[in-house]
N, C-alpha and C positions, 0 to 999 in steps of 0.2 A: 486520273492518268490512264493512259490505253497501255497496254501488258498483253503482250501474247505469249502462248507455249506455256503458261505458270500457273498456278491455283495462283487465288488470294486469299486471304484471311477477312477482306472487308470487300464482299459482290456486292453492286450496284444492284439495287433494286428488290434485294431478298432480306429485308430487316422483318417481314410478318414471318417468312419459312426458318428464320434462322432464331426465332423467340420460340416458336413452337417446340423446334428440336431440341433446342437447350436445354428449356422445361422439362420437357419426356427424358433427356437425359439427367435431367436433377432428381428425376420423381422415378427410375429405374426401368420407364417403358422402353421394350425394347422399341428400334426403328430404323424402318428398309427405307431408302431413298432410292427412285429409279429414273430415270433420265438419260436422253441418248446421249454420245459425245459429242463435245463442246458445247454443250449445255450451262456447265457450270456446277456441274453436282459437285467434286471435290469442293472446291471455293465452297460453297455453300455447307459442306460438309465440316469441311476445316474452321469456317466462322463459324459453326454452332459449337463443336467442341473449345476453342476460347471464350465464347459468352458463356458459356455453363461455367467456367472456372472452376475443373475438376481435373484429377490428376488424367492424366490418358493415354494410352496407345494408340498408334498410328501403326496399321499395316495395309500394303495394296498387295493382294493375291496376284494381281497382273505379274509382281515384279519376281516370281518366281515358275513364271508361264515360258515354254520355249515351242512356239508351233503348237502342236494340239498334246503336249506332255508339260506334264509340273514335278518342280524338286520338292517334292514332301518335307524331303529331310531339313533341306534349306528353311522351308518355310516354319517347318516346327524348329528348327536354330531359332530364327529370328522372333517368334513369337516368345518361345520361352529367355530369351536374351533380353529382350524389350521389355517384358511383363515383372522378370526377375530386378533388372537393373533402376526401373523406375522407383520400384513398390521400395525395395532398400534406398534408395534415396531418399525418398519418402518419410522413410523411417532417421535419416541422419547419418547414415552408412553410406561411405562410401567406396562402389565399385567400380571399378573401373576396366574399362572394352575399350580398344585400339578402334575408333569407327573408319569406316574406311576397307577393314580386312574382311577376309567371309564369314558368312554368320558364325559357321563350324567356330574356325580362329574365335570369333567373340563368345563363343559358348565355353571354350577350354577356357581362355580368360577368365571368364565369367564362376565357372566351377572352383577355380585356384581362388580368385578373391574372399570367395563368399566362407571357405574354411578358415580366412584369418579375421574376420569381421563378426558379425554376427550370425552363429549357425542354429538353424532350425533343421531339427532330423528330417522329417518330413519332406522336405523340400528341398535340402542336399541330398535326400535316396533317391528321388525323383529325376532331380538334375544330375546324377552320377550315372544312372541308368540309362536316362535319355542320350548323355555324352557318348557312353559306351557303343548302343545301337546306332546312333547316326555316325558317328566315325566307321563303324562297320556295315554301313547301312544296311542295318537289319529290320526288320518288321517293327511296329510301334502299336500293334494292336492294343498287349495288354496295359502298357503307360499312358496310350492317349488321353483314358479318363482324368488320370492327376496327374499330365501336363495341362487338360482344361479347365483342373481346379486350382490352377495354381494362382489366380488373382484373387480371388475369394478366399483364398487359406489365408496370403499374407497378407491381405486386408485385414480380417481378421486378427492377427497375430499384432500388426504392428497398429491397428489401432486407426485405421485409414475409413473413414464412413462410407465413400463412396471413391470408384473406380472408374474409368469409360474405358470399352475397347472396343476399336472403328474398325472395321476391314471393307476397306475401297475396293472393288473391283469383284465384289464375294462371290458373279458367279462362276469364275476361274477357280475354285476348291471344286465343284463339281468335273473337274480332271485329275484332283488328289483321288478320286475313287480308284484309280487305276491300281495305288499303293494301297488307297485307304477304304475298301468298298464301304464299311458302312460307318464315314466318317460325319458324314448331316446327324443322322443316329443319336451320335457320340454327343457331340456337342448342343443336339438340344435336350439331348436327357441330362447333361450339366448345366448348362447354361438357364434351365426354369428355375434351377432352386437358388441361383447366386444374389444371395439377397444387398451385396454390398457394389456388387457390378453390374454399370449398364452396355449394352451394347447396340450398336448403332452400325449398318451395312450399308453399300451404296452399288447399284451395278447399271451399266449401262449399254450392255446386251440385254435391251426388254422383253425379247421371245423367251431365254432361258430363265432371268430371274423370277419371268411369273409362271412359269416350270419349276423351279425350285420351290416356291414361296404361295402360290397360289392352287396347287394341284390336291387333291385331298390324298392321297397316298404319298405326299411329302411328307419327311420329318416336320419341318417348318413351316408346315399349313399354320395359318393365322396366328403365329408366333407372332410377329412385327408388326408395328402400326406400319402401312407402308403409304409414303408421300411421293407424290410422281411431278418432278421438278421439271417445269415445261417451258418454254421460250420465256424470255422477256416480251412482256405486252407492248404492241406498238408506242405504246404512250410514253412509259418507261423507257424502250429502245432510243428511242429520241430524244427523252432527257439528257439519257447517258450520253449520247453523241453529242448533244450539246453543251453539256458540261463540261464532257472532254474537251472539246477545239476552243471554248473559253479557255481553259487552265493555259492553254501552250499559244494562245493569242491568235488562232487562225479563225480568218473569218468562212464561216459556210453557212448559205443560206440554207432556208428550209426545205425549199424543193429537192436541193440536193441529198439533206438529211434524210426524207421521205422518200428518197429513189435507195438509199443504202439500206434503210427498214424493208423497201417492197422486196430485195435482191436477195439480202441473206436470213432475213427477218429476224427472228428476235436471238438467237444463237450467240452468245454471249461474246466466243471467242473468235466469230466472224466480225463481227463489232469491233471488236477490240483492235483487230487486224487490218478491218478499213481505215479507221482512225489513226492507228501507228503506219500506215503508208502515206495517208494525205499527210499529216504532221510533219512524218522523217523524211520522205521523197518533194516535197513541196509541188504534190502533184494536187490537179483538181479530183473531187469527187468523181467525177465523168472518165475521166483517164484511166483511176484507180481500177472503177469497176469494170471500165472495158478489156481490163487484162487480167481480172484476179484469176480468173480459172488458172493462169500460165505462172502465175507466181507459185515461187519453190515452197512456200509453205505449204500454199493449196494443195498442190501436186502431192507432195512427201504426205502430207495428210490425206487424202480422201484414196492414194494410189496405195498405202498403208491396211488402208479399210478392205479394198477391195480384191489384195491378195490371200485376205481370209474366206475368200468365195470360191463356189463351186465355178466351173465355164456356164454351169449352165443359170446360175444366178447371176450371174454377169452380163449374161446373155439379154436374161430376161427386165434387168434392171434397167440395161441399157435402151429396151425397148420400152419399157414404162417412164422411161426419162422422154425417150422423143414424144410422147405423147403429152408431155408436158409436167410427167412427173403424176400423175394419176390415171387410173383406169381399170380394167376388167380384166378375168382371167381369160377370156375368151379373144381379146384384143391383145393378147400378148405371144403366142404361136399358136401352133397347128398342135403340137403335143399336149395333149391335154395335163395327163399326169407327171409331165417333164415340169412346167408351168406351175402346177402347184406345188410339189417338190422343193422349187426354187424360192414361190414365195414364203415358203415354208423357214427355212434358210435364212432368207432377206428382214423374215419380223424376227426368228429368236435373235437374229445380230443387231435389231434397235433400228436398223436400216429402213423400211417399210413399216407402215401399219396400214390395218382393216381397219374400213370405215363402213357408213350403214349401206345397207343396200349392194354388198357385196365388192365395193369400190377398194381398190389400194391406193395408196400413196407415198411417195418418197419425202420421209420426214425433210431432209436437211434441204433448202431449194438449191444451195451452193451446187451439192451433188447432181441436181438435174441442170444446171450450167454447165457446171463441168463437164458431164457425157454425152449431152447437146454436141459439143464443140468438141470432140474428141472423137 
């Protein structure tokens, strides 16, 4: 079925990326997935966490990002909410959080249940403290270490072999420094000795994650296996499209299949999107694609992307789009250092990449449509 705007828990075409990761999360290696958006990285994130069939946390650091600032406090609510509420259930206790309300709200919650239930000193001082400080949102320096042990204690405690804790979007905590300067630090000076927790990260700004994750004066230099989750292969693409307009009875010939491959190529959730218009709009392939640029999805999405840029990345992309979506630094202004600057910008956002011989290109081709025409 074609699905757009939604992870899934079952991606088309990722059954070898979603055994490997499982695995590494059965077997405690850590693991970085990176991939630009609409790729599919969550899906593909989310299927490996249920074929592992292990207890888990799910958090995306995005969802506590506001423009170029993050609520620390929020984020540490909801990680020690989540981490807290699971691990006791786990154990047959049951806690109970109003979901729905703010993290804080589910933290108070959280702290009352846990005195009538089963208490572990340790982890009620922990979570009393934390309570304290984030309702006054005060500093979390000295707590952060055993708020980051707290899946590894109660594993331990309750008898849990193994843990998973996901963070989508990880490299959005590189704006907690503002609260947290040396919060990478923190967590991988915990996070090597957790012999009962795996964890698994995903980002899809590819300039900053391999700044974070690949620099040798990172905390997190060669912590993570890291797998870099790339288009669906034409071959694949096709499948999918063709299995889709089977399931819902429409017929499309190939030519047409292989003009929505050349267009947005293998990009999971552009697929997804041509397919749910020819289906719901009973339009031809041909129709679809001569106005995706103008469709509100498209728009809301790629105009989303683009208000995270500089003018002068904007500038510049717009000029490497007419060019077809590849080219030289020297074919893109007169400013030399304005230009690199930009491209500079354009790769940490997942937007561009270098290729050999000094060549750029714009990952997504939707994107060089879209600024063609606009």
């Amino acid at each position: 079925m074609f699905v757009y705007g939604v992870p899934t828990t079952n991606p088309f075409g990722r059954e070898r990326e979603i055994r490997i990761v499982s695995n590494f999360l059965r077997s405690g290696q850590p693991v970085g997935l990176m991939g630009v958006r609409r790729v599919g990285k969550t899906s593909l994130l989310l299927a490996s966490l249920r074929q592992a069939s292990l207890p888990y946390i799910y958090l995306s650091a995005e969802e506590f990002t506001s423009g170029k600032s993050f609520d620390f406090h929020s984020f540490i609510s909801g990680y020690v909410v989540s981490v807290t509420s699971t691990l006791y259930s786990l154990a047959g206790y049951r806690v109970l959080t109003e979901k729905g309300r703010s993290w804080l709200r589910q933290l108070r919650d959280l702290v009352g249940a846990i005195k009538v239930t089963f208490n572990i000193p340790e982890v009620s001082a922990t979570l009393d403290v934390t309570l304290e400080k984030v309702e006054r949102r005060k500093r979390l320096e000295e707590e952060l270490p055993r708020i980051v042990d707290l899946p590894q204690i109660m594993a331990e405690k309750f008898g849990v072999p193994r843990v998973v804790i996901a963070v989508d979007e990880f490299q959005y905590l590189n704006l907690a420094k503002q609260s947290m300067p040396n919060i990478f630090h923190v967590l991988r000076s915990r996070w090597q000795f957790h012999t009962r927790v795996s964890y698994v990260i995903s980002g899809s700004l590819i300039g900053m994650m391999n700044e974070l994750l690949n620099s040798r004066d990172q905390p997190f230099y060669q912590f993570f296996y890291l797998m870099k989750v790339g288009p669906l292969p034409p071959d694949v693409s096709r499948d999918f499209l063709r299995r889709g307009f089977e399931h819902y009875g429409v017929r499309v010939g190939e030519e047409e299949i292989d003009r929505v491959v050349d267009y947005v190529d293998g990009l999971p959730a552009w697929l997804n999107l041509v397919g749910l218009k020819v289906v719901s709009e009973g339009k031809s392939v041909n129709q679809v694609l001569d106005t995706l640029t103008q469709d509100i999805n498209v728009v809301n999405a790629i105009e989303g992307d683009l208000r995270k840029l500089s003018p002068g990345a904007r500038s510049v992309l717009k000029r490497l789009a007419m060019l077809g979506g590849q080219g030289r630094p020297r074919d893109l202004g007169d400013d030399r250092w304005g230009v690199v600057r930009a491209l500079q910008q354009l790769i940490r956002y997942g937007i561009v990449e270098r290729e050999d011989e000094g060549n750029y290109r714009i990952v997504d081709p939707l994107l060089v449509h879209y600024l063609r025409g606009n």
